[in-house]
C-alpha positions as CSV (number, residue, x, y, z in Angstrom):
1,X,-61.9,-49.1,74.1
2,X,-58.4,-49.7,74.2
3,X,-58.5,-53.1,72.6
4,X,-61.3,-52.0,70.1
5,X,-58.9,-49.5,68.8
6,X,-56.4,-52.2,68.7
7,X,-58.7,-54.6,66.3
8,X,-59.4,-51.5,64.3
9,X,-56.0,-50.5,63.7
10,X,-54.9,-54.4,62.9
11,X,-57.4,-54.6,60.4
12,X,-56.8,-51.3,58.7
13,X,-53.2,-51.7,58.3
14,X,-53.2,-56.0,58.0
15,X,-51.4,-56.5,60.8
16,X,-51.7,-59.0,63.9
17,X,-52.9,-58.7,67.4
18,X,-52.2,-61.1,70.5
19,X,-53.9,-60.8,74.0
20,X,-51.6,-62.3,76.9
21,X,-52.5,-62.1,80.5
22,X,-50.3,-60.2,82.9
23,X,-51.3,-62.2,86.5
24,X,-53.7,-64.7,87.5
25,X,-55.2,-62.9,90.5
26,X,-54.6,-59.1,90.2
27,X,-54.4,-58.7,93.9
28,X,-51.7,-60.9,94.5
29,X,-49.5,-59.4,91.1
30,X,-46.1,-58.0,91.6
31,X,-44.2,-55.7,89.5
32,X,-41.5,-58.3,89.3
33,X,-44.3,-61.2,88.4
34,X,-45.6,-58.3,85.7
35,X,-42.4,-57.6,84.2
36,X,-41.4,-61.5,83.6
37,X,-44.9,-62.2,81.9
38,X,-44.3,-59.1,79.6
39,X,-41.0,-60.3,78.8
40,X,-42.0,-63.8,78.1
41,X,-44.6,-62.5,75.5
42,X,-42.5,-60.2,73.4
43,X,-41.5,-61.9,70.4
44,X,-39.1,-60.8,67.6
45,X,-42.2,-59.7,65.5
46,X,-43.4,-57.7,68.3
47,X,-44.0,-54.2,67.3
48,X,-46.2,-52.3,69.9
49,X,-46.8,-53.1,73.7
50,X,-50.3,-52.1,74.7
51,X,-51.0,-51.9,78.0
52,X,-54.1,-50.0,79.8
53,X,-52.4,-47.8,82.9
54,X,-55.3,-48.6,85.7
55,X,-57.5,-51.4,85.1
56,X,-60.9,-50.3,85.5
57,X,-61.6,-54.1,85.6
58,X,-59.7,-55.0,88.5
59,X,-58.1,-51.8,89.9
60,X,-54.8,-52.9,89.5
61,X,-52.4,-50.2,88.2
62,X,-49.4,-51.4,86.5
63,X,-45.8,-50.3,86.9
64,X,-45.4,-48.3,83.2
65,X,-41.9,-47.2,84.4
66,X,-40.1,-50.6,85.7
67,X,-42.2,-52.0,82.4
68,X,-40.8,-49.3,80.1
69,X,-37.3,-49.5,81.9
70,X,-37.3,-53.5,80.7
71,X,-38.1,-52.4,77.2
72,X,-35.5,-50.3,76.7
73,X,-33.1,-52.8,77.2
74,X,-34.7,-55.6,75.5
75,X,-34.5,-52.5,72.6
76,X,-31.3,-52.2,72.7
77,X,-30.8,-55.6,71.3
78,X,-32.8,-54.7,68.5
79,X,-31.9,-53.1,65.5
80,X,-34.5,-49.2,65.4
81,X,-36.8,-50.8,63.2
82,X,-37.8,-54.0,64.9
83,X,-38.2,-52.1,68.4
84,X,-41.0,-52.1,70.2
85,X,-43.1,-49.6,71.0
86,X,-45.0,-48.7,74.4
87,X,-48.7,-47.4,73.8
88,X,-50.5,-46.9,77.3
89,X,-53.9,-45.8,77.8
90,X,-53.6,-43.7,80.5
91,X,-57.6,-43.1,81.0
92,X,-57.8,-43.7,84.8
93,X,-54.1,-42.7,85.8
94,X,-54.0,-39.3,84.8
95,X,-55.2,-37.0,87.1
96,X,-55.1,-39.8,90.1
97,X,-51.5,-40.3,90.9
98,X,-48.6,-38.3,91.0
99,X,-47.1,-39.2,87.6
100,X,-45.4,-36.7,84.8
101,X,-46.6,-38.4,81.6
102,X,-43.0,-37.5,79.7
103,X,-41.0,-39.3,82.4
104,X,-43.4,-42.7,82.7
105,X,-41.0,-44.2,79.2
106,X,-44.1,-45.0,77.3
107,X,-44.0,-43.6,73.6
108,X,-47.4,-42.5,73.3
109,X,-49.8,-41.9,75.6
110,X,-53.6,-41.5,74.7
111,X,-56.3,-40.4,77.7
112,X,-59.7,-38.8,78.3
113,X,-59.4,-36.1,80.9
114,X,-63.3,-36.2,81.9
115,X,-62.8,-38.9,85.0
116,X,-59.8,-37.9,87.5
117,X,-58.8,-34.8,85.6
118,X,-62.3,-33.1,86.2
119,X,-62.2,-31.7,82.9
120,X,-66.0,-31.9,80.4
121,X,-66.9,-35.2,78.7
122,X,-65.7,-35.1,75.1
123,X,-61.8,-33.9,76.0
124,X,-58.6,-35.6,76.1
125,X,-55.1,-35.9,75.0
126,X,-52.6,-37.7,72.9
127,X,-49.0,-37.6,74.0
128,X,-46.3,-39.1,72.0
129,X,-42.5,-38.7,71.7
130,X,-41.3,-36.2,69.0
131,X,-39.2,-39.0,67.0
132,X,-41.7,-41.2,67.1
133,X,-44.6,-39.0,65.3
134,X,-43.4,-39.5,61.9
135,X,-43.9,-43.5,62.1
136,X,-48.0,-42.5,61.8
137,X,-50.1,-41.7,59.0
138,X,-53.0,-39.5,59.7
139,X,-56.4,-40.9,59.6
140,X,-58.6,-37.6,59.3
141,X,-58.2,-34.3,58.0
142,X,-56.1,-31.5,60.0
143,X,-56.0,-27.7,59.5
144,X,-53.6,-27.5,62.5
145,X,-50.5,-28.2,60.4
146,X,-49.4,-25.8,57.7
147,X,-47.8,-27.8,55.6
148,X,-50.5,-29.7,55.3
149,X,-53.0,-27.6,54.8
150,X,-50.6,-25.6,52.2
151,X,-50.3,-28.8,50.5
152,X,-54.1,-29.2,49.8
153,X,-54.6,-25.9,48.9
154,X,-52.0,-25.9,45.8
155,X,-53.4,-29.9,45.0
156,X,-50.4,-32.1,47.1
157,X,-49.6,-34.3,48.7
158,X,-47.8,-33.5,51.8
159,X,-44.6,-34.1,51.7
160,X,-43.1,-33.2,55.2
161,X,-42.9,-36.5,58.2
162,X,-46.0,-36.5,60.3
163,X,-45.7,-33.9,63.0
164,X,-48.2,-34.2,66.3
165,X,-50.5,-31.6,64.3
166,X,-51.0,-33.3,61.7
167,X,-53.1,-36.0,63.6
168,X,-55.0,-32.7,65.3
169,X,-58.5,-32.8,64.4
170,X,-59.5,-30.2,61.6
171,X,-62.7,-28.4,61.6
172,X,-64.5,-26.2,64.5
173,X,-63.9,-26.9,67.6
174,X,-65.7,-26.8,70.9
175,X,-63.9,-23.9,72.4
176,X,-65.8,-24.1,75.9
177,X,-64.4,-27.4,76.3
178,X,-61.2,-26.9,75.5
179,X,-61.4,-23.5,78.1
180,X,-62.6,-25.8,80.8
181,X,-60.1,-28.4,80.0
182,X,-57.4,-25.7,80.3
183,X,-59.0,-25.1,83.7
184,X,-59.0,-28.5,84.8
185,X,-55.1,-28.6,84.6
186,X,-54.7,-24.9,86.3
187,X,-56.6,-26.9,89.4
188,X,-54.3,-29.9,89.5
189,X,-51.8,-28.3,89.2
190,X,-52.6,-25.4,92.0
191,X,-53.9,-27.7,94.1
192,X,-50.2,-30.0,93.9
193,X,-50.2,-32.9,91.8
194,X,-48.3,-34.7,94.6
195,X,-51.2,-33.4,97.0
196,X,-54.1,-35.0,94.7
197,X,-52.2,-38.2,94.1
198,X,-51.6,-38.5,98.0
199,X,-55.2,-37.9,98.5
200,X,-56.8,-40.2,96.3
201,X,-54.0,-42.8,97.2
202,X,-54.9,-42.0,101.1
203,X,-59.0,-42.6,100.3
204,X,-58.7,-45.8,98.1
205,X,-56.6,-47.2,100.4
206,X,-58.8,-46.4,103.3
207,X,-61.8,-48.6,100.8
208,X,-59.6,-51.2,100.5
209,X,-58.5,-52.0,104.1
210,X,-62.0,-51.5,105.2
211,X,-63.4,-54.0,102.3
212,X,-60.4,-56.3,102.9
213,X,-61.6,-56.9,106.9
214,X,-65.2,-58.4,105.6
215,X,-65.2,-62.1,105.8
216,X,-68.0,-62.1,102.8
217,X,-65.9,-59.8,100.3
218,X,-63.1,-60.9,98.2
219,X,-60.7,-57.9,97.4
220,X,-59.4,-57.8,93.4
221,X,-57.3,-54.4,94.0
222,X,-53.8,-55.1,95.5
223,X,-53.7,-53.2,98.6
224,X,-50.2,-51.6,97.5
225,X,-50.8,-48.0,97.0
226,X,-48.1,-48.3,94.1
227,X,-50.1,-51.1,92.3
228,X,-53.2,-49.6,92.5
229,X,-54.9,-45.6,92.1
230,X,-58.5,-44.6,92.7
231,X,-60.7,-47.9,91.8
232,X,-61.3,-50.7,94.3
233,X,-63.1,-53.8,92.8
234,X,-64.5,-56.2,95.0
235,X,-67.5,-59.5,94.6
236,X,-69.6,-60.2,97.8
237,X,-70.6,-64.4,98.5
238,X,-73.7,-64.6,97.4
239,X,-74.4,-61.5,95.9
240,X,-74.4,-60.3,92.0
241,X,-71.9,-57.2,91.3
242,X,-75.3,-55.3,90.5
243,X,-77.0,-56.1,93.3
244,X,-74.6,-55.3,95.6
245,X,-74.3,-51.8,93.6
246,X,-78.4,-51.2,93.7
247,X,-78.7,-52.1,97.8
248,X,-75.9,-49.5,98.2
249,X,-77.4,-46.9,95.9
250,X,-80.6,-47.7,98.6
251,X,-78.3,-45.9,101.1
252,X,-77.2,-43.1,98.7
253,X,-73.7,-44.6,98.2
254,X,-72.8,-44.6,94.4
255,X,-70.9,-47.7,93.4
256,X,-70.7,-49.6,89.8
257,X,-70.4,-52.3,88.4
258,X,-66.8,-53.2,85.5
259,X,-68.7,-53.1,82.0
260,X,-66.7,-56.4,81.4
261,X,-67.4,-60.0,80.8
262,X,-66.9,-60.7,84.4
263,X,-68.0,-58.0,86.6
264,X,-67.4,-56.8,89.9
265,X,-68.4,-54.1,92.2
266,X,-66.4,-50.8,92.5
267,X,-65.8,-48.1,94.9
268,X,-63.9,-45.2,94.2
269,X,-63.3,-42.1,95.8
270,X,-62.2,-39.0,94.6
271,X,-60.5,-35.6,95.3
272,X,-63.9,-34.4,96.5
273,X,-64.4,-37.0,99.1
274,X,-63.1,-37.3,102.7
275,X,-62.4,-40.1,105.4
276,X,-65.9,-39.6,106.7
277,X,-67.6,-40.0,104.0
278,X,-65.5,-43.4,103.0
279,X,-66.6,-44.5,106.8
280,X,-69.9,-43.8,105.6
281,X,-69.6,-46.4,102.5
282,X,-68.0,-48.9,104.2
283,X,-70.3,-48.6,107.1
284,X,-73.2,-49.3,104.5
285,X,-71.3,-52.4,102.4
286,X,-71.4,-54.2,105.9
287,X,-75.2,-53.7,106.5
288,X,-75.5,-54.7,102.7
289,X,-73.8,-57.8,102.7
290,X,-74.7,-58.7,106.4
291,X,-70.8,-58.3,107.4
């Protein structure tokens, strides 16, 4: 999604996009390694920094505040006009590590809540930095922003900068979902974001030890718990990703397969799971694969 929302925006606005790889082998990336390829691939022209949070391809989370923490100083070399800016899609982070969104140094943030937030399918947010809102022009119609919408009553054009409601959807809402996304949060944040994030990061890492010991499976995810959250991708000799995933369902474990050109198997577990029910996976990839 992310990089179909890149080729959109290029080609609405005549602009240019370039796809660099960060590592050769996620598991064995380092946030040092990650760093130096990102630096290498900025180039004068360079505008925007994409980068996706957690890779639901590989598992491999990156490190958005060492990355963001090199940016500002290659910035500060530039003049405010030619700096780049840091757009993350933060779709599997949020809600699965212990991370305030304001402090990670990206300038906008942009993230369903419907996977490790708990909140309904349908919901998410966009998080940007106040300065940076007036660089955008709004692409569909807003009532939440009364100049605006004061401006197209009298037969405007608005005349104000860009303000985060103005790129608020207009129209009726689905109230329900924004109620049980509000509820979502209240959880979290009862619960203890530190709590969740030690939970999830205690699970997954629990999956990954336990995949990492069978001779016939080859480990994508870095075992760190700091380069990695809450998906553990993994190929089995001999075995298709989706075969592997349909023998497992067999034993009522849920895996999937990475919607990508290449494909591997996944585990995950979440804030509802426990150790014993992780045993109970692993226990059933080694009668799967034979291990």
């Amino acid at each position: 999604m992310h990089h179909e929302a890149i080729r959109l925006a290029t080609e609405r606005n005549g602009a240019t996009v370039r796809r660099v790889p960060l590592f050769e082998n996620a598991a064995d990336a380092t946030v040092e390694g990650l760093i130096t390829r990102i630096r290498r691939e900025l180039r004068p022209n360079t505008r925007v920094l994409g980068l996706t949070w957690v890779h639901s391809a590989t598992g491999i989370r990156l490190p958005i505040r060492e990355i963001a923490a090199a940016l500002v100083k290659i910035n500060s070399y530039r003049a405010e006009a030619s700096r780049v800016l840091l757009v993350l899609d933060g779709v599997h982070g949020i809600g699965a590590v212990d991370e305030t969104i304001a402090e990670l140094g990206c300038d906008f943030f942009c993230a369903g809540t419907h996977k490790w937030m708990l909140a309904p399918r349908g919901t998410g947010i966009v998080w940007g930095k106040s300065q940076h809102w007036k660089r955008l022009r709004p692409a569909i119609p807003s009532f939440s922003a009364v100049p605006v919408y004061d401006a197209w009553l009298q037969g405007k054009l608005p005349t104000s900068p860009t303000t985060a409601a103005d790129v608020t959807p207009g129209g009726f809402l689905a109230y329900e979902h924004q109620w049980a996304m509000g509820a979502a949060f209240r959880m979290h944040a009862a619960i203890g974001r530190d709590r969740v994030g030690a939970r999830i990061a205690e699970l997954n890492t629990q999956i990954k030890e336990g995949l990492a010991k069978m001779s016939k499976v080859k480990l994508h995810t870095p075992l760190d718990p700091k380069l990695s959250a809450g998906i553990n991708c993994f190929e089995v000799e001999g075995m298709k990703p989706e075969e592997v995933v349909a023998k497992l369902l067999e034993k009522k474990v849920i895996a999937s397969t990475s919607p990508y050109a290449v494909t591997y198997a996944r585990l995950s577990a979440g804030l509802m799971n426990t150790p014993e029910q992780v045993d109970k996976a692993l226990a059933a990839t080694r009668a799967v694969i034979g291990a």
